[in-house]
C-alpha positions as CSV (number, residue, x, y, z in Angstrom):
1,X,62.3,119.4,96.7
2,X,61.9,118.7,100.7
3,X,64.1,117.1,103.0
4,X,63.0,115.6,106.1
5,X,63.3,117.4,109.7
6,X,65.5,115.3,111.6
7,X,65.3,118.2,114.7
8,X,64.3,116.4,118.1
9,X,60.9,115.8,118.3
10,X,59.7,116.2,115.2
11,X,57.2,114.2,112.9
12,X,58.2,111.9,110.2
13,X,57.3,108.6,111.5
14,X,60.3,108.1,113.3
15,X,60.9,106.6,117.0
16,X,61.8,109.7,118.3
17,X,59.7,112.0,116.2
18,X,56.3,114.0,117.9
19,X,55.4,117.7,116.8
20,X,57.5,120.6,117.4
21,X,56.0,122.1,120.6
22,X,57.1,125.4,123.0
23,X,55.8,124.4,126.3
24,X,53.8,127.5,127.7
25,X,52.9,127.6,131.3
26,X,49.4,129.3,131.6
27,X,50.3,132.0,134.1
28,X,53.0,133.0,131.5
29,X,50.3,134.8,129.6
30,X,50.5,132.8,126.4
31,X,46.5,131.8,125.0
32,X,46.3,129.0,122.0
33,X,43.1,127.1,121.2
34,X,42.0,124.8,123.4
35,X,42.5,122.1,120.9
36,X,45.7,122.7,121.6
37,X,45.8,121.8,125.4
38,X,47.0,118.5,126.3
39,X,46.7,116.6,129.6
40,X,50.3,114.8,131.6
41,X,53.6,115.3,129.2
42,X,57.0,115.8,130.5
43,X,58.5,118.4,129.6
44,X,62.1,118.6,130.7
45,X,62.5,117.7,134.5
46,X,58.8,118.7,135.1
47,X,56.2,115.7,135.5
48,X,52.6,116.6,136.8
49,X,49.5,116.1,135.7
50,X,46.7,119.2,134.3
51,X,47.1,120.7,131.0
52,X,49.7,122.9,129.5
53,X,50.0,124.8,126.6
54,X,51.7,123.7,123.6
55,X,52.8,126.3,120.6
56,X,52.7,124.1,117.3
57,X,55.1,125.9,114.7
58,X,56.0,122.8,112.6
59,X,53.1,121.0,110.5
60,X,54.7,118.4,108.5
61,X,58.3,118.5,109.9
62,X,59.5,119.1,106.4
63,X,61.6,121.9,105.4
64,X,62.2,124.0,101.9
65,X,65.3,123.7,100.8
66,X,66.0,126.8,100.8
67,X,65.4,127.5,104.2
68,X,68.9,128.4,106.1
69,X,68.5,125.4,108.4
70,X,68.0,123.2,105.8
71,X,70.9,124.3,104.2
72,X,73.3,124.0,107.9
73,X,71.9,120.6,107.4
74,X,73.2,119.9,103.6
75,X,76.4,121.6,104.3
76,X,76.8,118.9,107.7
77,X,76.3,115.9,105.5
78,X,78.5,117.1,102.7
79,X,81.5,117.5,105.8
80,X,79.9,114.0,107.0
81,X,80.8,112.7,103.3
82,X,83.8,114.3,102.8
83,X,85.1,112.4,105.8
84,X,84.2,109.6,105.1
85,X,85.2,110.0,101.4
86,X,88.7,110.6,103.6
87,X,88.6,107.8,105.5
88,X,88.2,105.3,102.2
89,X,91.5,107.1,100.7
90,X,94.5,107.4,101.7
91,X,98.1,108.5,101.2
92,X,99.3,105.1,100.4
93,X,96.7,104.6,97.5
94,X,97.8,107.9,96.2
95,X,101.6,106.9,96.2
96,X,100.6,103.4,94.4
97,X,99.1,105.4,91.9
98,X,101.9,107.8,91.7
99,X,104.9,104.8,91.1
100,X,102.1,103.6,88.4
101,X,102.1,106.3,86.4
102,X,105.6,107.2,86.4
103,X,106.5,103.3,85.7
104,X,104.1,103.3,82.5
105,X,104.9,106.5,81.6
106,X,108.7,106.0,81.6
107,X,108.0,102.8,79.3
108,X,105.8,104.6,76.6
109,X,108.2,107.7,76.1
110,X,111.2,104.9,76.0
111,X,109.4,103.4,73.5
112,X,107.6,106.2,71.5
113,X,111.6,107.8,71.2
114,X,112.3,104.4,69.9
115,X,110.0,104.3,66.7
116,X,110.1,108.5,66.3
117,X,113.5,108.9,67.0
118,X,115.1,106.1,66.7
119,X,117.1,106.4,69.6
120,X,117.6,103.9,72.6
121,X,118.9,100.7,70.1
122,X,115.2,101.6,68.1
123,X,114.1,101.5,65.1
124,X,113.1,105.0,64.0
125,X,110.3,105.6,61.7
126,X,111.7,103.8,58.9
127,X,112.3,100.4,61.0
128,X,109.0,100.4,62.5
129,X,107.3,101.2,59.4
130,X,108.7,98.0,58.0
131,X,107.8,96.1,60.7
132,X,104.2,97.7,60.5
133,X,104.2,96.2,57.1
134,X,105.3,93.0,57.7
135,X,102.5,92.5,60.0
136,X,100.2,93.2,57.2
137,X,99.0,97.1,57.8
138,X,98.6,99.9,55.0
139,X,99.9,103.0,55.4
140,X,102.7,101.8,57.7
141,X,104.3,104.9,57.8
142,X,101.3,107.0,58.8
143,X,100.6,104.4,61.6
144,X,104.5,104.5,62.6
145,X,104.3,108.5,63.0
146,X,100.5,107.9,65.0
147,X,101.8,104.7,66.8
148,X,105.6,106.3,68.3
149,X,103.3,109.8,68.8
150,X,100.7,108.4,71.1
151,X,103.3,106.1,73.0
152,X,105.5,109.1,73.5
153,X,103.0,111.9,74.4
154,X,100.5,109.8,76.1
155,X,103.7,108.6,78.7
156,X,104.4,112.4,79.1
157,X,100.8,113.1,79.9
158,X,100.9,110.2,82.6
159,X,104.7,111.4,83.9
160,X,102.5,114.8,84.6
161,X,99.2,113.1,85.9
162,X,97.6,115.2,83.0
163,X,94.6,114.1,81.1
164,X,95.2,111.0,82.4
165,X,91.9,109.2,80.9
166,X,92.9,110.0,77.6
167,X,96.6,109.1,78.1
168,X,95.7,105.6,79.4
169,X,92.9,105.4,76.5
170,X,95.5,105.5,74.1
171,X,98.1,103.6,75.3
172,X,95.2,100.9,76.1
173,X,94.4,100.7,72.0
174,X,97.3,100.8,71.1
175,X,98.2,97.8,73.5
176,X,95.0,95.8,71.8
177,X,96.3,96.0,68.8
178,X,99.7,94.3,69.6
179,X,97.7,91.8,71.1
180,X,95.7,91.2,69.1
181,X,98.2,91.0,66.6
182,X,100.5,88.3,68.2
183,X,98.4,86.4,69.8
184,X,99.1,83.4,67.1
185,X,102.2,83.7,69.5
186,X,101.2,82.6,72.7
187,X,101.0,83.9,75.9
188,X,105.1,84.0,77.4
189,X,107.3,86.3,75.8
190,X,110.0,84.4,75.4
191,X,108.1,82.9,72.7
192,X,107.1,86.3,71.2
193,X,103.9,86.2,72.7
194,X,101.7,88.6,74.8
195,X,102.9,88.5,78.1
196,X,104.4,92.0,77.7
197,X,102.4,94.3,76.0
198,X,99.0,92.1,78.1
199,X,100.5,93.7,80.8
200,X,101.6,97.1,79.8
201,X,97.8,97.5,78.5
202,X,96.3,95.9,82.2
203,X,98.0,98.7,83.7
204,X,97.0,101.4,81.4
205,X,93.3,99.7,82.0
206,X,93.8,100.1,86.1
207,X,95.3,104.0,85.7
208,X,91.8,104.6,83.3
209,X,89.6,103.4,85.7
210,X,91.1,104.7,89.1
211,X,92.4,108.0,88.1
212,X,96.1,109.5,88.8
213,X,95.9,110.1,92.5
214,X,95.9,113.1,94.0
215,X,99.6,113.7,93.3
216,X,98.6,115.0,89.6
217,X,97.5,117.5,87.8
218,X,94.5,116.2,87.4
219,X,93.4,116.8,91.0
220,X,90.0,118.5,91.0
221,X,89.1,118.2,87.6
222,X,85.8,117.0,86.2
223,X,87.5,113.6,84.8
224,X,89.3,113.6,88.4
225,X,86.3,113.4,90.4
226,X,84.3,110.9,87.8
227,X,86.8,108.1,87.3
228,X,84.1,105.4,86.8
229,X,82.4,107.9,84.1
230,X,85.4,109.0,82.5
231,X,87.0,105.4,82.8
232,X,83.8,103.7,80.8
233,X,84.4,106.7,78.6
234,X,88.4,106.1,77.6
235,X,87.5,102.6,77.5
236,X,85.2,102.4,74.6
237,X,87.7,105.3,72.8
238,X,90.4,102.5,73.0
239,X,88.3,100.1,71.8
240,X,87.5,102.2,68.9
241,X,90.3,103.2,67.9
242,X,91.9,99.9,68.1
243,X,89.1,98.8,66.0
244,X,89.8,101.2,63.4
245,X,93.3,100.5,63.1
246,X,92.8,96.8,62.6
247,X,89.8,96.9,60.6
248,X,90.8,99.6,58.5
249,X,94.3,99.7,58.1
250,X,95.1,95.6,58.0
């Protein structure tokens, strides 16, 4: 692989690109080919006319890679990108994403606790394994145990900014299937419909595809610096999985 030479004066087809040249004067004892004798140039503040002598040392003002200037040059654009990657961010984005996650993840654990533990006025697993089969699922108590587990680890994982593609994954399919579920209801939830858990899977949507923030523990890994890649990734998990679940076990 080559990069182009963007050094002063040198050839690529650009405005200000000519040949790399050392100007020699010819009393400074210096003897190139005569081809390579050229009538009036300036050369600094000196203008005249004659010939001087020119010392070519770049031929196609291309570079190896490898070459320690070349790699000056790559590490100068990656601090060029970095700042601007900088400049795109900022600390406000991170504590949006911060108050995000700790809102959803607050929700899920209140309501994974409710179907595993049947604490905070829930169900417990009994309760929601009733429900499950009211709406028409086999194995309700299996998907009761799967259902409170995911809502209650997946809001842990979000509380800690941990995995936080796979947290929001599962939250997100599990969100599909309530709507999908209640949407004979309606939209408004004061008519049972899906305002509620539409929104509570919206968010878990955003959180996939933007990542934590940098106030995580996520920061730096792979998943942390891919969030489009990762995000397309937990997306068609949830989708699968919610699949499954309705498909299989309804």
């Amino acid at each position: 692989m080559r990069i182009h030479d963007d050094r002063p004066d040198s050839a690529g087809g650009y405005p200000d690109d000519q040949y790399h040249r050392d100007v020699r004067e010819p009393q400074g004892g210096w003897t190139v080919p005569e081809r390579e004798q050229v009538s009036t140039r300036t050369y600094g503040s000196s203008t005249g006319t004659g010939s001087v002598e020119l010392d070519y040392y770049d031929d196609d003002a291309y570079t190896d890679v490898g070459d320690p200037a070349s790699q000056r040059d790559l590490d100068l654009y990656d601090e060029f990108a970095d700042s601007v990657n900088r400049r795109r961010w900022n600390g406000g984005a991170d504590f949006a994403l911060l108050v995000l996650r700790l809102a959803l993840g607050v929700v899920f654990i209140s309501r994974g606790a409710r179907k595993l533990f049947g604490v905070l006025g829930g169900r417990g697993p009994e309760g929601t394994a009733d429900m499950l089969a009211g709406m028409g699922f086999r194995e309700p108590q299996l998907l009761a145990t799967v259902t409170g587990g995911v809502e209650f680890g997946a809001g842990i994982l979000l509380l800690l900014g941990l995995f936080t593609p796979l947290a929001a994954a599962g939250l997100l399919g599990v969100m599909l299937n309530v709507v999908v579920v209640q949407r004979s209801s309606g939209f408004f939830l004061e008519n049972g419909g899906v305002e509620y858990p539409a929104l509570l899977g919206v968010v878990a949507l955003a959180l996939l595809f933007a990542g934590p923030g940098r106030v995580a523990a996520d920061n730096g890994r792979f998943w942390f610096r891919r969030p489009v890649a990762s995000g397309f990734v937990g997306l068609l998990l949830a989708v699968a999985a919610a699949a499954v679940v309705f498909f299989v076990f309804r």
